[in-house]
N, C-alpha and C positions, 0 to 999 in steps of 0.2 A: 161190282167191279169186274173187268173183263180178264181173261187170262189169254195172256199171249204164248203164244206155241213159243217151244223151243226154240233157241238160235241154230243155226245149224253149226252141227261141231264138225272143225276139219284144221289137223295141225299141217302148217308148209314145210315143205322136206326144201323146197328150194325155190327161188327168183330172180327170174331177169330183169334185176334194177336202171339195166341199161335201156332197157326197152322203155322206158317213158321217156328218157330224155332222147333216144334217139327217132320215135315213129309217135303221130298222134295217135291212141289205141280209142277206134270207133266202138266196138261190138264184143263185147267177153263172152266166151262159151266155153262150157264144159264138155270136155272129151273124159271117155275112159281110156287106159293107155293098154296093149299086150306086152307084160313084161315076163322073163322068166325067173323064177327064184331066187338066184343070184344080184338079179340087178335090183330085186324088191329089197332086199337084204341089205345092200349096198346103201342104197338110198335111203333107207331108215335111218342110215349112221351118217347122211346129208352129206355121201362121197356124189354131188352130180353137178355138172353148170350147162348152163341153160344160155349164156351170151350169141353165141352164135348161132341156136339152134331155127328153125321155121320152117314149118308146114304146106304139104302140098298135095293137091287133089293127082292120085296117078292109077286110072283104069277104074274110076267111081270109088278107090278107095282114098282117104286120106291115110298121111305119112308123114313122121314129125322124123324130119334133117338134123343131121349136126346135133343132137342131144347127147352126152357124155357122160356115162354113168360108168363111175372107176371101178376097176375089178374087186370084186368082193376075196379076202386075202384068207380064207378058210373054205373054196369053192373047188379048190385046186384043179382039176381034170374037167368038172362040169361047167366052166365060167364062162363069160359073157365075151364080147367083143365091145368092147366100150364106147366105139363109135357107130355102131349097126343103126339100120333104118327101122323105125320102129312105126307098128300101125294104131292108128286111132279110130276109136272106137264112135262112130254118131251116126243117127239116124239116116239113113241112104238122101231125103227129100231134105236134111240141113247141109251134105255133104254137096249136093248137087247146088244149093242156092250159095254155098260157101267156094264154090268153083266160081259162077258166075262174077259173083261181086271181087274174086282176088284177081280176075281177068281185066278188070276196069284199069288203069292207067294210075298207079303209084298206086296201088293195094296188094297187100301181102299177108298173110297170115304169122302170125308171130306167137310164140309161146310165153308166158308172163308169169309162170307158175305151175308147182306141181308140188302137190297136197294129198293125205291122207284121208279118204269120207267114208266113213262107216268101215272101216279097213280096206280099202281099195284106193288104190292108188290114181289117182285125177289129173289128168293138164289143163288147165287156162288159157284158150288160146284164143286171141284179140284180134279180128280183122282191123290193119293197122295204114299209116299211110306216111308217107318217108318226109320227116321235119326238116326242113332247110335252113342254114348256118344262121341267119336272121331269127327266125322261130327257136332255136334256141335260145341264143342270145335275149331273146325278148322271155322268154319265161323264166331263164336265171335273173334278169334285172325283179320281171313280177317279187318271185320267190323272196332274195333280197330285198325291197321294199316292205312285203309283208312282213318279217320277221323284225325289219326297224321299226314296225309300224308296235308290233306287239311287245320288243324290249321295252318302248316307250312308254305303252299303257302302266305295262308290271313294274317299271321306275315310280307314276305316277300314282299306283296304289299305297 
């Protein structure tokens, strides 16, 4: 009998639920994020949202936009700015090839999560490409038919 490795453990502090219905999500990868104390703090108690937030290559660094991590309310003097620009952490030769491909024509980098792994705090971020009101439309009807599809089976048992 073979024994399989551990799953890897990582709980979500938060997610951008919006981001699959709004952009196809190609390519997931893992960034480490620089956070400081307070906003670690914060986000354990899943004060953050991620809706508007997304990533961009600026001087060979990447940088995650619009990420909102609420002020941590026992921080008092030392706290954060809960809108600030915040740097991501990946290898120089995945930042450079993640520049290229969000340069291509409806590609963007989008943020889909931010989780705890091994106690460090992790972004998800999806090179993504902008669904159009059709392509929605068409995977809410999918969605809908599957879900009739499966009342009917669990009727049938």
């Amino acid at each position: 009998m073979s024994r399989q490795p551990p799953r890897e453990h990582r709980k979500v502090l938060c997610r951008n639920k919006k981001a699959r219905h709004e952009y196809h999500l190609e390519e997931p990868l893992e960034a480490g994020i620089a956070l400081v104390g307070s906003e670690v703090k914060s986000l354990r108690e899943g004060r953050a949202t991620l809706t508007d937030a997304y990533a961009e290559v600026r001087n060979s660094e990447l940088w995650l936009v619009g990420l909102q991590i609420a002020e941590y309310p026992f921080a008092h003097a030392r706290n954060h700015d809960p809108r600030r620009v915040r740097k991501l952490l990946m290898h120089k030769q995945e930042i450079r090839r993640l520049d290229a491909r969000s340069r291509e024509k409806g590609m963007t980098l989008i943020p889909t999560e931010l989780y705890l792994k091994g106690g460090r705090v992790k972004v998800e971020i999806a090179l993504a490409r902008g669904k159009q009101a059709w392509d929605k439309r068409e995977a809410t009807r999918k969605r809908d038919q599957q879900r009739e599809l499966e009342a009917e089976l669990g009727r049938r048992r």
